[in-house]
PDBQT receptor file of N, H, CA, C and O in Angstrom, charges set to zero:
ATOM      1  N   UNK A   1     -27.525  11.590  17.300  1.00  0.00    +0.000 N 
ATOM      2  CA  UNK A   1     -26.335  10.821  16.991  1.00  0.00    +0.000 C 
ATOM      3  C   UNK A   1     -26.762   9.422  16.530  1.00  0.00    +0.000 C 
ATOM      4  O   UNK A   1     -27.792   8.915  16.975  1.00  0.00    +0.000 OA
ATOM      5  N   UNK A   2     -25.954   8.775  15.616  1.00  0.00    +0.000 N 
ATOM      6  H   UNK A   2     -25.117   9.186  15.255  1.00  0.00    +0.000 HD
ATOM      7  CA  UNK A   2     -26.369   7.672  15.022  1.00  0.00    +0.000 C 
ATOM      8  C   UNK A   2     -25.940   6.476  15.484  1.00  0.00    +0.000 C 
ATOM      9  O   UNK A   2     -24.714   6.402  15.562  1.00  0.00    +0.000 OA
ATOM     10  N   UNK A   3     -26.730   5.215  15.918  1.00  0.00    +0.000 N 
ATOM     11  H   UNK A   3     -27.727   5.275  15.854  1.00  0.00    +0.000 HD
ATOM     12  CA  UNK A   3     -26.006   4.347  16.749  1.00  0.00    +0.000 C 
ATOM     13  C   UNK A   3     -26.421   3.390  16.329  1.00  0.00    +0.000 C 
ATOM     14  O   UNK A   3     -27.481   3.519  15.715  1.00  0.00    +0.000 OA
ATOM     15  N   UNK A   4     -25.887   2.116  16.421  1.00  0.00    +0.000 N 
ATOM     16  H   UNK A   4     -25.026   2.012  16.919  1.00  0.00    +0.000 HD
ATOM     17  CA  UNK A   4     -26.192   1.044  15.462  1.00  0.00    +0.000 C 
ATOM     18  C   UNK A   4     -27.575   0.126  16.072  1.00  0.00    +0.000 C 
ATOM     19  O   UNK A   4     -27.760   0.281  17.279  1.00  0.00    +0.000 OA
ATOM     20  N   UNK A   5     -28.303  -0.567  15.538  1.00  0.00    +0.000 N 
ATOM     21  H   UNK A   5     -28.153  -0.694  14.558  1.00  0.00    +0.000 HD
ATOM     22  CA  UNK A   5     -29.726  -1.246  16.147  1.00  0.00    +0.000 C 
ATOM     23  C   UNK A   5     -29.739  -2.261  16.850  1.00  0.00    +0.000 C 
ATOM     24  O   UNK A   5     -30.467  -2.406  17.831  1.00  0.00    +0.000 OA
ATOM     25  N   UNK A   6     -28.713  -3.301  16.311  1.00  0.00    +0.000 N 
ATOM     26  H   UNK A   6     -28.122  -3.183  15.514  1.00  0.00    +0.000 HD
ATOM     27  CA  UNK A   6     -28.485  -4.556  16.721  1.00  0.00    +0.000 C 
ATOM     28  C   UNK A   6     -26.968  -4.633  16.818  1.00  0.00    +0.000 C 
ATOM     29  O   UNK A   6     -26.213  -3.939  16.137  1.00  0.00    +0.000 OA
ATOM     30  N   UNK A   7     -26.597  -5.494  17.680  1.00  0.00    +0.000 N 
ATOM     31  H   UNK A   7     -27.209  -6.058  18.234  1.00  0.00    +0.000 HD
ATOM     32  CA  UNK A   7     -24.981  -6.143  18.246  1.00  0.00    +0.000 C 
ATOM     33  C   UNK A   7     -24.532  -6.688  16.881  1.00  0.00    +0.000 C 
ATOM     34  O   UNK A   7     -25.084  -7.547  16.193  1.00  0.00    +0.000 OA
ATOM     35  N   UNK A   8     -23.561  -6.091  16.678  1.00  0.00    +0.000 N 
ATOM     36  H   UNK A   8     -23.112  -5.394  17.237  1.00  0.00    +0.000 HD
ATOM     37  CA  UNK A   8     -22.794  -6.640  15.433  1.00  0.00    +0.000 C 
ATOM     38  C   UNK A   8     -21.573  -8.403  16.160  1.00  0.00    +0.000 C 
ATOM     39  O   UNK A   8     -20.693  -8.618  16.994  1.00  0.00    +0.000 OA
ATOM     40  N   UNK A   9     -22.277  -9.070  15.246  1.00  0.00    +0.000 N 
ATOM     41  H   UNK A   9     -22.991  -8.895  14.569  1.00  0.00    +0.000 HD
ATOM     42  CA  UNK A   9     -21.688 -10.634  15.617  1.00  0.00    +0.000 C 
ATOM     43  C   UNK A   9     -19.737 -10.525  15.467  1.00  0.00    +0.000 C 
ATOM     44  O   UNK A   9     -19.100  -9.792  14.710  1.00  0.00    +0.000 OA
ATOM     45  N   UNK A  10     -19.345 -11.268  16.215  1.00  0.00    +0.000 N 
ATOM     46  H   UNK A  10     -19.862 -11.863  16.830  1.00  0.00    +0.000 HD
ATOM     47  CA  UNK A  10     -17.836 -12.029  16.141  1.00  0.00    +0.000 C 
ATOM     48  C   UNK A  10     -17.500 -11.952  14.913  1.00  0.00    +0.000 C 
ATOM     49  O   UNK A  10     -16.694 -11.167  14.413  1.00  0.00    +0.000 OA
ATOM     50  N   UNK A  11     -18.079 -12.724  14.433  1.00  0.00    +0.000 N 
ATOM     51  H   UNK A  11     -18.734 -13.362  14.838  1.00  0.00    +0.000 HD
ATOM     52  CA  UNK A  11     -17.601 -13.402  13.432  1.00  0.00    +0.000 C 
ATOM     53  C   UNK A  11     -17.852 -11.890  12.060  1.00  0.00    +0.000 C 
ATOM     54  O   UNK A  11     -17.133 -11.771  11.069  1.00  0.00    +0.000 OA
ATOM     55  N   UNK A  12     -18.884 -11.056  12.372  1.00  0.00    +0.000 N 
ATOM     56  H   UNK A  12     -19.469 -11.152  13.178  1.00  0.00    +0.000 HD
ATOM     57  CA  UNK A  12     -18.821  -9.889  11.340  1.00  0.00    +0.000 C 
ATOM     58  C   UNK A  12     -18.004  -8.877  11.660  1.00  0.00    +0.000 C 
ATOM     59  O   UNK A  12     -17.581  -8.204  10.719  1.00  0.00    +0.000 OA
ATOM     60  N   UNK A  13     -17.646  -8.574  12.837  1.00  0.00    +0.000 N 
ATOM     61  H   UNK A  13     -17.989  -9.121  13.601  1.00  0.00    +0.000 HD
ATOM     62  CA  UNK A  13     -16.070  -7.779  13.288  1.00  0.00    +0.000 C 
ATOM     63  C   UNK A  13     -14.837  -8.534  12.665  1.00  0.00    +0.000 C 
ATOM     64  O   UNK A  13     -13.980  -7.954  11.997  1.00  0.00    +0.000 OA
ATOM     65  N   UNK A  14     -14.826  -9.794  12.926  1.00  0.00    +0.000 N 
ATOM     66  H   UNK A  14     -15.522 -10.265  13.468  1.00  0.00    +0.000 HD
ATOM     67  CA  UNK A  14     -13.615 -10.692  12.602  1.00  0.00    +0.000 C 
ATOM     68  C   UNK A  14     -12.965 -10.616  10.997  1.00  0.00    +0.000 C 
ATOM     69  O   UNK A  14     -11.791 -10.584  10.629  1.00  0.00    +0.000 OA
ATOM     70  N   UNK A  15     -14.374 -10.601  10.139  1.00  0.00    +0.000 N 
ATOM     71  H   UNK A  15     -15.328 -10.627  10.438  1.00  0.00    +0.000 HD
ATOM     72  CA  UNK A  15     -14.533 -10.572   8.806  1.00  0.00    +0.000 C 
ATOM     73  C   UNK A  15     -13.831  -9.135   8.812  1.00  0.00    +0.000 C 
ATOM     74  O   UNK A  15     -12.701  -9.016   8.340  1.00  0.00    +0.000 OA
ATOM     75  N   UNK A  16     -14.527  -8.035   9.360  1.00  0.00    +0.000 N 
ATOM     76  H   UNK A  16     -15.445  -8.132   9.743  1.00  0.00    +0.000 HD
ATOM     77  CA  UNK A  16     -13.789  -6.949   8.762  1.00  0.00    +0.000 C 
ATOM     78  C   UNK A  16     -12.807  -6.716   8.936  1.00  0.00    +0.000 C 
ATOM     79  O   UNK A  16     -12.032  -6.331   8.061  1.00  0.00    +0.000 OA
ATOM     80  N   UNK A  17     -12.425  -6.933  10.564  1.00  0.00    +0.000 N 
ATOM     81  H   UNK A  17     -13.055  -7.246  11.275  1.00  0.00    +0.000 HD
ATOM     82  CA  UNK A  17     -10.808  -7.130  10.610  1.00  0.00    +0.000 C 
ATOM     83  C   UNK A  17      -9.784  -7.361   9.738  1.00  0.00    +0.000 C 
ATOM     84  O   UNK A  17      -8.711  -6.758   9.723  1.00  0.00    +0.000 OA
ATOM     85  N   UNK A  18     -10.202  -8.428   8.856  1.00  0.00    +0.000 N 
ATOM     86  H   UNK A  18     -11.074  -8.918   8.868  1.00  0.00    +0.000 HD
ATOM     87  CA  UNK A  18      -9.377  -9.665   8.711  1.00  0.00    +0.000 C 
ATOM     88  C   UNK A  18      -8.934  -8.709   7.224  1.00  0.00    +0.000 C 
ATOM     89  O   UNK A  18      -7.734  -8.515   7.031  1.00  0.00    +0.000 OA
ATOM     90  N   UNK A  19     -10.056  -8.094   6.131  1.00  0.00    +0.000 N 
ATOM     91  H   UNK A  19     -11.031  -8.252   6.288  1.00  0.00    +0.000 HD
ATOM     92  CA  UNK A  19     -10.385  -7.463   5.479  1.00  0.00    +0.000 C 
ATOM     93  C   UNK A  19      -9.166  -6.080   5.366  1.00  0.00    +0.000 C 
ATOM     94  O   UNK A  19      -8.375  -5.776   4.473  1.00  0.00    +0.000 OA
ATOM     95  N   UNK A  20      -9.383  -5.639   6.336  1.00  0.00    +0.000 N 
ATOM     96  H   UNK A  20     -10.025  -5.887   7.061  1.00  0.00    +0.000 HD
ATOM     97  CA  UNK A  20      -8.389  -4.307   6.751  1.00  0.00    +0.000 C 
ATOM     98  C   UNK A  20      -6.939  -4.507   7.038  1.00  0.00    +0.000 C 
ATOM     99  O   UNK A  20      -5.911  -3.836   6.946  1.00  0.00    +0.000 OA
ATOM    100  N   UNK A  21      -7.345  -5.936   7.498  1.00  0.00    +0.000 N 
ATOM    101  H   UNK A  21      -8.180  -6.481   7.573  1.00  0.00    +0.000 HD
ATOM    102  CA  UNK A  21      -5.049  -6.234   7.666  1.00  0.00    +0.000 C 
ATOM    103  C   UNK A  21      -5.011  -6.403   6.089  1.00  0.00    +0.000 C 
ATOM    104  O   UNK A  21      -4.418  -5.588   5.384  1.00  0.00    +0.000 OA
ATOM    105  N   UNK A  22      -5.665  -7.486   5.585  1.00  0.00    +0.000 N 
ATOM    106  H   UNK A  22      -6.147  -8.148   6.158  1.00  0.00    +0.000 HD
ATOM    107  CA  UNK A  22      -5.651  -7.919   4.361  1.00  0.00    +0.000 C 
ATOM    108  C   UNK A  22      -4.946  -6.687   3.262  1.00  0.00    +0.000 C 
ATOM    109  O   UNK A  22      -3.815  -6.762   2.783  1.00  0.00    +0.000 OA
ATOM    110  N   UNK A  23      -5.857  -5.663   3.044  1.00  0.00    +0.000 N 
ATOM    111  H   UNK A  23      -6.777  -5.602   3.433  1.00  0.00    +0.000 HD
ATOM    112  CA  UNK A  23      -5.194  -4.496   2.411  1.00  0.00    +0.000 C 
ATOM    113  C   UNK A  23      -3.901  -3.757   2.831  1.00  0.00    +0.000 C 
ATOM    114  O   UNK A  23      -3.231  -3.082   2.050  1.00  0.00    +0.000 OA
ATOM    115  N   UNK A  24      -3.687  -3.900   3.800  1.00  0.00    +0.000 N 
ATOM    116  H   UNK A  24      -4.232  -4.448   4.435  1.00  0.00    +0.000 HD
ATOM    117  CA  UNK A  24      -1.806  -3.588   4.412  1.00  0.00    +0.000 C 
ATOM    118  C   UNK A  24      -1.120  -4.578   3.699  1.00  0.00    +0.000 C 
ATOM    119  O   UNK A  24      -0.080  -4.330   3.090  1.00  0.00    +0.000 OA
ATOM    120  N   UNK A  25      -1.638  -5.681   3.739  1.00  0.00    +0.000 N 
ATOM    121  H   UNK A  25      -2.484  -5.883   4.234  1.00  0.00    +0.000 HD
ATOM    122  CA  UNK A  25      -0.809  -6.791   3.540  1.00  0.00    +0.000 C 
ATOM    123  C   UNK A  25      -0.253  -6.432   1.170  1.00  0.00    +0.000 C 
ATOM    124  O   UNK A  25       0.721  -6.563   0.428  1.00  0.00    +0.000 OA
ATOM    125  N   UNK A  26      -1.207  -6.131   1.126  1.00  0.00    +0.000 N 
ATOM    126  H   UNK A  26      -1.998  -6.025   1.729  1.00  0.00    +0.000 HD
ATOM    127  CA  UNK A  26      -1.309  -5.557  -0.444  1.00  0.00    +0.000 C 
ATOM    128  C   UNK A  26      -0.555  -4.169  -0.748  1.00  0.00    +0.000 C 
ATOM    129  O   UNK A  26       0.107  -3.804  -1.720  1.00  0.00    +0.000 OA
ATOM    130  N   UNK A  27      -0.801  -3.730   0.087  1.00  0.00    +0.000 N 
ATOM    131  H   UNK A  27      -1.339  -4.027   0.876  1.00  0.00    +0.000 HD
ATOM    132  CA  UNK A  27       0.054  -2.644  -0.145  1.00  0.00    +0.000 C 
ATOM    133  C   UNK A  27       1.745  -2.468  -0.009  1.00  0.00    +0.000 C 
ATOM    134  O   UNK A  27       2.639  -1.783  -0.506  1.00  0.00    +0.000 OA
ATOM    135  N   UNK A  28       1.614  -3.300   0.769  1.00  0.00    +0.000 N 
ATOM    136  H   UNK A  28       0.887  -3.856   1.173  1.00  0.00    +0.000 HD
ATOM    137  CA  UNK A  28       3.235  -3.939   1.259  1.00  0.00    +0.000 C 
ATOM    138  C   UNK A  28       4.078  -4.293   0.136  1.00  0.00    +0.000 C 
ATOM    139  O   UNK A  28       5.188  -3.850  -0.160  1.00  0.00    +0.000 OA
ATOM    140  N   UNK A  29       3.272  -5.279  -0.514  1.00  0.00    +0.000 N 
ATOM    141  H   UNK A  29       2.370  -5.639  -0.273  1.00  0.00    +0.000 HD
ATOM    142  CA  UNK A  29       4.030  -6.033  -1.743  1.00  0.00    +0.000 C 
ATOM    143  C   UNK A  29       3.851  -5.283  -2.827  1.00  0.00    +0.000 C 
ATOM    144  O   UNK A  29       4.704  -5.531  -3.679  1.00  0.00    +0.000 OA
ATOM    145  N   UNK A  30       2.785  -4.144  -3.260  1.00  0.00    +0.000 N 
ATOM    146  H   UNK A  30       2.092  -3.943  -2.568  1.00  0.00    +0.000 HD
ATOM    147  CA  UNK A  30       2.895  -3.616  -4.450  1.00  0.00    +0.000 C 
ATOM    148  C   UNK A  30       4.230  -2.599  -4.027  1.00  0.00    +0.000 C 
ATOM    149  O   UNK A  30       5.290  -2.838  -4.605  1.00  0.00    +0.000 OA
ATOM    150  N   UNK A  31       4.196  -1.585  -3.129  1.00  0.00    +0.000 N 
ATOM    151  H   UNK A  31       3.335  -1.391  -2.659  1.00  0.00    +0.000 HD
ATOM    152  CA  UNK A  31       5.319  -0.835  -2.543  1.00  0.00    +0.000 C 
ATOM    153  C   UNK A  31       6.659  -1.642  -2.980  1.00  0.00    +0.000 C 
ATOM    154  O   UNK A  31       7.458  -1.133  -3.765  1.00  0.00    +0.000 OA
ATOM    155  N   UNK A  32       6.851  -2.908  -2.433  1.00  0.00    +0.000 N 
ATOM    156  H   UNK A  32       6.202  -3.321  -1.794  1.00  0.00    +0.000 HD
ATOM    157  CA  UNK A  32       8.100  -3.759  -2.384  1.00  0.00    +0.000 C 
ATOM    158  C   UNK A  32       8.500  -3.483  -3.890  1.00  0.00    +0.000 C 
ATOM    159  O   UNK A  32       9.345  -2.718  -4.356  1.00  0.00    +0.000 OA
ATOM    160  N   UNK A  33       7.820  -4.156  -4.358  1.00  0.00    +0.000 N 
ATOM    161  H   UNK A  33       7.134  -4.777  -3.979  1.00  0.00    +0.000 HD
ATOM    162  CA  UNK A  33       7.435  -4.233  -5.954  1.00  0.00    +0.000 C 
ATOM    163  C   UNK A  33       8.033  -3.442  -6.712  1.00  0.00    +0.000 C 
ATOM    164  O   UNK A  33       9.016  -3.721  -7.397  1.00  0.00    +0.000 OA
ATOM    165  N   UNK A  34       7.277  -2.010  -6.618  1.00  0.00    +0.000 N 
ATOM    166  H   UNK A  34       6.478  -1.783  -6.061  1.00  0.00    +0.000 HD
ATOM    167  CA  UNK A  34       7.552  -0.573  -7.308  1.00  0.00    +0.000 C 
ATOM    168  C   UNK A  34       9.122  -0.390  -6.644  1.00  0.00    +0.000 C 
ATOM    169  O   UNK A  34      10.037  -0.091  -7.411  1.00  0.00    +0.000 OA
ATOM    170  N   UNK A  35       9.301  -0.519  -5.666  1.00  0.00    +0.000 N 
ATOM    171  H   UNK A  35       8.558  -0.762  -5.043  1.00  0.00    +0.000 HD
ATOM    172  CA  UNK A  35      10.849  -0.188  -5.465  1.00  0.00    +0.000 C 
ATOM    173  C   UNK A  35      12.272  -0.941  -5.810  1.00  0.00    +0.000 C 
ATOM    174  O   UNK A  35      13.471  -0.661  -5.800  1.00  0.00    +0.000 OA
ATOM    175  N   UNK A  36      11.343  -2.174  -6.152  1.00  0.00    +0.000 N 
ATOM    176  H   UNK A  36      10.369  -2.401  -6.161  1.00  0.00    +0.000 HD
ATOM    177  CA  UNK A  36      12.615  -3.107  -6.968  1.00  0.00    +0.000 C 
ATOM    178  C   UNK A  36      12.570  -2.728  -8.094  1.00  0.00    +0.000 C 
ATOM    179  O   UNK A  36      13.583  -2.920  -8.767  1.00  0.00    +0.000 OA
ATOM    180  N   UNK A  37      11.689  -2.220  -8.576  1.00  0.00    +0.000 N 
ATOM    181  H   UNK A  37      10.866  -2.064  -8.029  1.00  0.00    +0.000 HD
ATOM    182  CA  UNK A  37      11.547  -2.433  -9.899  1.00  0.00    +0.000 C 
ATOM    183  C   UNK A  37      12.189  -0.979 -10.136  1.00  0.00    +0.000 C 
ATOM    184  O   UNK A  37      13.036  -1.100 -11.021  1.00  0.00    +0.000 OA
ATOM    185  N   UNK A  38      12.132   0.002  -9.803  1.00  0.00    +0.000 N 
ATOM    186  H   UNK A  38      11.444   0.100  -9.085  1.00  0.00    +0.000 HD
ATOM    187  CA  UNK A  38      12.737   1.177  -9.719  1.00  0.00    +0.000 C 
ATOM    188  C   UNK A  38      13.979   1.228  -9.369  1.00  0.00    +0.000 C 
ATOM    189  O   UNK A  38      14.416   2.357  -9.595  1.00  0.00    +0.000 OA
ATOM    190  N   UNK A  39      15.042   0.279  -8.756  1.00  0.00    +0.000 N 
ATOM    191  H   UNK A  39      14.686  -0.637  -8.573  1.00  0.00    +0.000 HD
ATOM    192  CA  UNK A  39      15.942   0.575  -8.264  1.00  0.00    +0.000 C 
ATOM    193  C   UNK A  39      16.700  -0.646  -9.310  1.00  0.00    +0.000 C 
ATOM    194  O   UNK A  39      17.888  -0.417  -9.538  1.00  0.00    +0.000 OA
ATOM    195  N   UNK A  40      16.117  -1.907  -9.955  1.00  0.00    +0.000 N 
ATOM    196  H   UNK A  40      15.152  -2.094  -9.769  1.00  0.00    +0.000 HD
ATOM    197  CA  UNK A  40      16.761  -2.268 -11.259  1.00  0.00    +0.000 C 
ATOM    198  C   UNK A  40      16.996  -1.243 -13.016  1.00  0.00    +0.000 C 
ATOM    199  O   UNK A  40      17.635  -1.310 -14.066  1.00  0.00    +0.000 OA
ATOM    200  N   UNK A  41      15.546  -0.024 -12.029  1.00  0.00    +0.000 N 
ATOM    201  H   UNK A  41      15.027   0.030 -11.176  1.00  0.00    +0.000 HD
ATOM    202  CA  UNK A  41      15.851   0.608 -13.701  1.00  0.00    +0.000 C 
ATOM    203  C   UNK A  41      15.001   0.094 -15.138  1.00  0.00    +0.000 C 
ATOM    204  O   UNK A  41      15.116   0.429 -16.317  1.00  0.00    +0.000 OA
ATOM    205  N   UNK A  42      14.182  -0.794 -14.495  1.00  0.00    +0.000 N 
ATOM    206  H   UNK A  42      14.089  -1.066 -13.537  1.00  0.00    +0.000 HD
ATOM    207  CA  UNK A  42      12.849  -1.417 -15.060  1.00  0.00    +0.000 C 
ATOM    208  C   UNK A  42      11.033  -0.893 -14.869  1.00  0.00    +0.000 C 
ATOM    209  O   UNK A  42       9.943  -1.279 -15.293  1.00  0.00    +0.000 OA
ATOM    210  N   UNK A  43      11.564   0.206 -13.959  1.00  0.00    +0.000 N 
ATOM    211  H   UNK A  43      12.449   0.519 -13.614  1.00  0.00    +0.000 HD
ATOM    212  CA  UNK A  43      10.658   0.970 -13.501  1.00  0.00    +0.000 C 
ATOM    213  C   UNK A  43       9.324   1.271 -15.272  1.00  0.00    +0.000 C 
ATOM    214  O   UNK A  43       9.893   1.989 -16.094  1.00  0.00    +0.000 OA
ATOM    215  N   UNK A  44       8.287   0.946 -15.606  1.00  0.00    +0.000 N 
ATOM    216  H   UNK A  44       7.824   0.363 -14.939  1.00  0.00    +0.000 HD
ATOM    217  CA  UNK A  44       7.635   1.250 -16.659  1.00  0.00    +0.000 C 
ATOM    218  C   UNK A  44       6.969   2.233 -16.412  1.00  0.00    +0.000 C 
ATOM    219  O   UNK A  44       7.333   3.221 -17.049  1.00  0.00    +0.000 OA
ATOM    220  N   UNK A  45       5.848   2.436 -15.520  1.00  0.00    +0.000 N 
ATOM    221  H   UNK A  45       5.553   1.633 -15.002  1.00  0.00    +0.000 HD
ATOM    222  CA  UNK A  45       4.780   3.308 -15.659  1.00  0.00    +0.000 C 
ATOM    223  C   UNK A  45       4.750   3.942 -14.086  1.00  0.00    +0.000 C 
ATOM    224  O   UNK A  45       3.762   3.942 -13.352  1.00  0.00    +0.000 OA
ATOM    225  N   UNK A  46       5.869   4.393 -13.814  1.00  0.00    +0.000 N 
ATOM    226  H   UNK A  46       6.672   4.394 -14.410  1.00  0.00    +0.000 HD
ATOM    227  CA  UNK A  46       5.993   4.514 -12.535  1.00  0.00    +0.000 C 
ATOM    228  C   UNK A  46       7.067   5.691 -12.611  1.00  0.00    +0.000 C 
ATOM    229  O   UNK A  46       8.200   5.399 -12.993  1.00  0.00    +0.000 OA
ATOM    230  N   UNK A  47       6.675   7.409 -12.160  1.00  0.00    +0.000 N 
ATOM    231  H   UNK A  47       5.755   7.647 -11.849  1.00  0.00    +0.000 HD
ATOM    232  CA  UNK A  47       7.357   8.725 -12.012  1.00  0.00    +0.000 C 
ATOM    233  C   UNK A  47       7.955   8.897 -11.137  1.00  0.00    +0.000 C 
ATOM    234  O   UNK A  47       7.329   8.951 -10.079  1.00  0.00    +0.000 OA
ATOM    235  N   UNK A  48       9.149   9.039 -11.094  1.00  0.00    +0.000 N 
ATOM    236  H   UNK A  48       9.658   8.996 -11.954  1.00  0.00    +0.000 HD
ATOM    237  CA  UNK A  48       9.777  10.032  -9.710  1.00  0.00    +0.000 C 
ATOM    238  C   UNK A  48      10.713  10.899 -10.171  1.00  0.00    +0.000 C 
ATOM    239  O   UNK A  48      11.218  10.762 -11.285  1.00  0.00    +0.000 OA
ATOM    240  N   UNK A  49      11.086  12.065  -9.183  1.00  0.00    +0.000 N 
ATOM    241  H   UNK A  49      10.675  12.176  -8.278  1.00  0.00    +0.000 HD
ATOM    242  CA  UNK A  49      11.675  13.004  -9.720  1.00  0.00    +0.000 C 
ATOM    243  C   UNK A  49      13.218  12.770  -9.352  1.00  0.00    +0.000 C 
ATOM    244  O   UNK A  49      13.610  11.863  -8.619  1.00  0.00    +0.000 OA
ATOM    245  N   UNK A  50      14.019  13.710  -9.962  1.00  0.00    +0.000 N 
ATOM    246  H   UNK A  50      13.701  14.447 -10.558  1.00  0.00    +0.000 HD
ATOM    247  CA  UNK A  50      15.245  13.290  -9.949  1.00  0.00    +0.000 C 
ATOM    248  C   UNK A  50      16.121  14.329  -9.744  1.00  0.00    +0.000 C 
ATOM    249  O   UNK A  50      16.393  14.993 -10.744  1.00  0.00    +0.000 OA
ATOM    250  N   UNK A  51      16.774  14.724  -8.417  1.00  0.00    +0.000 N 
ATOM    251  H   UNK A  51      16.554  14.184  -7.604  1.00  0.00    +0.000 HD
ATOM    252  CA  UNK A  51      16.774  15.896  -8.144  1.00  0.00    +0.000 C 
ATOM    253  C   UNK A  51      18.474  16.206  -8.785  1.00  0.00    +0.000 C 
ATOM    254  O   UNK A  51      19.422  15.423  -8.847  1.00  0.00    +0.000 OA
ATOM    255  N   UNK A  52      18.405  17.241  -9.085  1.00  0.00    +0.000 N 
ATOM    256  H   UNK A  52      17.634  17.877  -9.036  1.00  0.00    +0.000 HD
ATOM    257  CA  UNK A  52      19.832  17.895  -9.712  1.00  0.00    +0.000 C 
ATOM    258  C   UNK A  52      21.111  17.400  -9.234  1.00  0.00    +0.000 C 
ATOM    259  O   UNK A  52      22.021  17.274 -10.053  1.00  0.00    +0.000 OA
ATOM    260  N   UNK A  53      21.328  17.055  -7.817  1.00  0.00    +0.000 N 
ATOM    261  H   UNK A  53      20.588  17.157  -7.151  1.00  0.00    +0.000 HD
ATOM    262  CA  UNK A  53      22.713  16.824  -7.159  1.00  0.00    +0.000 C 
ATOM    263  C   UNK A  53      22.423  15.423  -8.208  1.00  0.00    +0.000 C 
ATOM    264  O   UNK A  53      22.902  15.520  -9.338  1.00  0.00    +0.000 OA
ATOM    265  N   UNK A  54      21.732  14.258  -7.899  1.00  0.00    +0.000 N 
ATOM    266  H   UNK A  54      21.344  14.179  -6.981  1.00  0.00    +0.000 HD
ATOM    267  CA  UNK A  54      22.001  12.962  -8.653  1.00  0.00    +0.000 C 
ATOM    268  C   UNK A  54      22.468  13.088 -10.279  1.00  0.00    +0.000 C 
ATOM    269  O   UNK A  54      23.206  12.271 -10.830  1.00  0.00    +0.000 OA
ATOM    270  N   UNK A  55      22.105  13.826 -10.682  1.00  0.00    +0.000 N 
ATOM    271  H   UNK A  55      21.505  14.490 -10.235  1.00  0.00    +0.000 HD
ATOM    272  CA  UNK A  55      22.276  13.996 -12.083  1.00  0.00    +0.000 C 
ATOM    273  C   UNK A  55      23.954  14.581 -12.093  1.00  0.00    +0.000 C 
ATOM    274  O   UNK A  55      24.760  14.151 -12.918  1.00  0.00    +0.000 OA
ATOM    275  N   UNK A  56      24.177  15.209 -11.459  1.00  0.00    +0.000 N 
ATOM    276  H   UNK A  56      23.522  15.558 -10.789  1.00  0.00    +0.000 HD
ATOM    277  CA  UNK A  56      25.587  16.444 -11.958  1.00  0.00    +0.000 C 
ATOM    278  C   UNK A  56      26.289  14.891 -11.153  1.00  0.00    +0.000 C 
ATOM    279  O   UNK A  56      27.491  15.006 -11.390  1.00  0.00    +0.000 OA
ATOM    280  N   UNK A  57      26.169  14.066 -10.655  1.00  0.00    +0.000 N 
ATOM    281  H   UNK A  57      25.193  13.972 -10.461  1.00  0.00    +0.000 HD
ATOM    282  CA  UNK A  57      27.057  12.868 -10.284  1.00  0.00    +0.000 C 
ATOM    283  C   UNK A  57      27.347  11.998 -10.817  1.00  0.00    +0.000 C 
ATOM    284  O   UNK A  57      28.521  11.629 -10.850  1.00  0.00    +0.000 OA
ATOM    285  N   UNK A  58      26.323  11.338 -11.449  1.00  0.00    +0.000 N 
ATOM    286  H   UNK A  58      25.370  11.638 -11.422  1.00  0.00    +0.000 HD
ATOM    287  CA  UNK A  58      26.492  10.505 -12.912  1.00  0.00    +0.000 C 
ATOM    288  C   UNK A  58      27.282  11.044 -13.680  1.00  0.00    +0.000 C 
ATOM    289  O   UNK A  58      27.506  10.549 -14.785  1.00  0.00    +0.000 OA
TER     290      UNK A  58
C-alpha cells in the first residue's frame, strides 16, 4: 500500500483546500449563468430538450 514519505505542511493542505472550494465556487456562477441565460431565451451554445407537454402549451 502506498503511503506518503514526509508530513504534508499546513499551509500545503490549506493551499489545496482552498483550491477545491475555489472550483465549487466556479461552478456555481457558470450554472447561475447558463440558467439565466436560458430562461431569458439568450441561451447560445447551450442544448436542452424540450419535452412535448411544453410545446402542445405554447
Amino acid at each position: 500500500m502506498a503511503v506518503p514519505k514526509k508530513k504534508t505542511s499546513k499551509g500545503k493542505r490549506n493551499q489545496r483546500h482552498a483550491t477545491w472550494k475555489a472550483k465549487a465556487s466556479v461552478a456555481a456562477q457558470k450554472a447561475l449563468s447558463i440558467g439565466k441565460s436560458v430562461l431569458t431565451g439568450r441561451a447560445q451554445g447551450f442544448v436542452y430538450p424540450i419535452t412535448e407537454n411544453e410545446e402542445s402549451e405554447e
